[in-house]
N, C-alpha and C positions, 0 to 999 in steps of 0.2 A: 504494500500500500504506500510507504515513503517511498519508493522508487517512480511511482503512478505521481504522487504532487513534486515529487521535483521535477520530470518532466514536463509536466504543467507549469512550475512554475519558471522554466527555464524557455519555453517553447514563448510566455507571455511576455517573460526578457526580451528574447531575441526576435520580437517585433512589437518593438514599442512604438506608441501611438505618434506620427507624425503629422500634422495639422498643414491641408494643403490651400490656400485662399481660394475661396469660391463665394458668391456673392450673396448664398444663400446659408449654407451650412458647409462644413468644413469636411473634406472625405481624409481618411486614415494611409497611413501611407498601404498597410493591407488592400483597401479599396481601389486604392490608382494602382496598383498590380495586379488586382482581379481584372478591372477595366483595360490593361493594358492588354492583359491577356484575350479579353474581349475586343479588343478593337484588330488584332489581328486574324481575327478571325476564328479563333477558337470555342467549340459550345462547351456551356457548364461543366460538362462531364470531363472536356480534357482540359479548363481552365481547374479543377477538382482534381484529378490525376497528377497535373503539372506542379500544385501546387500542398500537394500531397494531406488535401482533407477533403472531407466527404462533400458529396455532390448536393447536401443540404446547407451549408457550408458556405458554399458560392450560391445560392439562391437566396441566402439570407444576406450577405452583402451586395450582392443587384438589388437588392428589394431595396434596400438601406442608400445605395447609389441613384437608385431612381431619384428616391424621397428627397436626396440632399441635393441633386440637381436638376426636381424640378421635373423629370420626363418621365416618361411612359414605354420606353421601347429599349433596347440596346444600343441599336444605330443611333440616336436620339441619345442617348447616354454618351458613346463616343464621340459624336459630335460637338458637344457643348461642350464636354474632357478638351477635344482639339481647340476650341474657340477660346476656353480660358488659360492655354498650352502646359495642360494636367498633361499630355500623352505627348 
């Protein structure tokens, strides 16, 4: 069980929360690497593989991407990414 929260609590170290300027709410530097992941084209699944957590995972930070930039789509997601040059 100590071995399960250090992982935890080292996985949570090694991506600490970075705060990117957006004009609405701020995305995590996790977030613009899911997005980046997204904007090259990659679906959930291997945006989820690539970055080795579950495919629930990357649908709760899209969901969380949309909200904070305002869109409804993915394309739409990375577009507005491009226009405030998050990607």
């Amino acid at each position: 069980m100590n071995q399960y929260f250090t992982s935890l609590t080292f996985d949570i170290q090694s991506h600490p929360p970075i705060y990117v300027n957006t004009t609405k709410k701020e995305l995590t530097r996790r977030e613009v690497e899911v997005l980046r992941l997204v904007g090259v084209g990659l679906s959930n699944q291997q945006v989820a593989v690539s970055l080795i957590v579950s495919i629930n995972t990357v649908r709760a930070h899209m969901y969380t991407i949309f909200n904070k930039l305002d869109v409804r789509s993915r394309g739409a997601a990375v577009q507005r990414a491009r226009e405030r040059r998050l990607l």
